[in-house]
N, C-alpha and C positions, 0 to 999 in steps of 0.2 A: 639111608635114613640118617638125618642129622641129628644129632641130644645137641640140648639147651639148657642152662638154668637162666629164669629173667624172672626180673624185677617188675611186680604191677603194683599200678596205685590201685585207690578202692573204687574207680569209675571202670578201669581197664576189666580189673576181676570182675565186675558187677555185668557186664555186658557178657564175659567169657560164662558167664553162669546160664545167663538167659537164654546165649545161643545152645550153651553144652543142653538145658533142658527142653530148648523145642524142636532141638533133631535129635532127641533123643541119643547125646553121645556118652562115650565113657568116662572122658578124660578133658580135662582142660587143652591136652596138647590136640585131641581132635576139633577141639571147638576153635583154636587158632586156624588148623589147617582150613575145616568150613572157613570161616571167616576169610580166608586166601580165598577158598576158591569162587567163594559171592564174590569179593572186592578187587581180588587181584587184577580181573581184566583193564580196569582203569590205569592200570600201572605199565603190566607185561602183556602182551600175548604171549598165549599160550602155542604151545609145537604142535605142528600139526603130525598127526598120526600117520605112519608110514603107509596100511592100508586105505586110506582116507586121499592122500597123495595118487597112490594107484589107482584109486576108484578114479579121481580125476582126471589123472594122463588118460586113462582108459577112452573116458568118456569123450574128449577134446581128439584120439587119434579116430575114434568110430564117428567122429562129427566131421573128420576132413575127407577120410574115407569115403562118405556119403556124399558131401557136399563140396570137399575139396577145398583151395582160395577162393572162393566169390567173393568179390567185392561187392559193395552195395552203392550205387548213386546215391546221390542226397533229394532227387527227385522221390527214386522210391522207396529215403528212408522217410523223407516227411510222407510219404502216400502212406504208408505203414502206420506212422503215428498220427494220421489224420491232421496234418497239418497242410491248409491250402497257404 
């Protein structure tokens, strides 16, 4: 966990108040974190979680298992998307 002290104008606090009261938080520094975690995605992606990761390999080695390399023609991927 990082400590900060900063500096708001009275639009910056007014907004940190609205959020701190409609998710019900403690502290001004929870209502910046919200605030990251609504807006950040615009900026960073986020890491993906290491079980979430395995969920995935998982799934992709029981899809080769099953079904191996097939290729797919473009006959029967337009036949698939209904495309004559």
């Amino acid at each position: 966990m990082i400590t900060a002290r900063v500096k708001l104008d009275d639009y910056t606090n007014k907004v940190l108040n609205v959020i701190k009261a409609k998710f019900d938080l403690n502290d001004k520094s929870e209502a910046i974190n919200k605030l990251a975690d609504l807006t950040g995605d615009d900026f960073v992606e986020k890491e993906a979680k290491d079980q979430y990761l395995k969920e995935i390999i998982q799934i992709s080695e029981d899809h080769i298992k099953k079904y191996g390399f097939k290729t797919m023609t473009l006959k029967e991927l337009d036949a698939l998307c209904d495309i004559k």
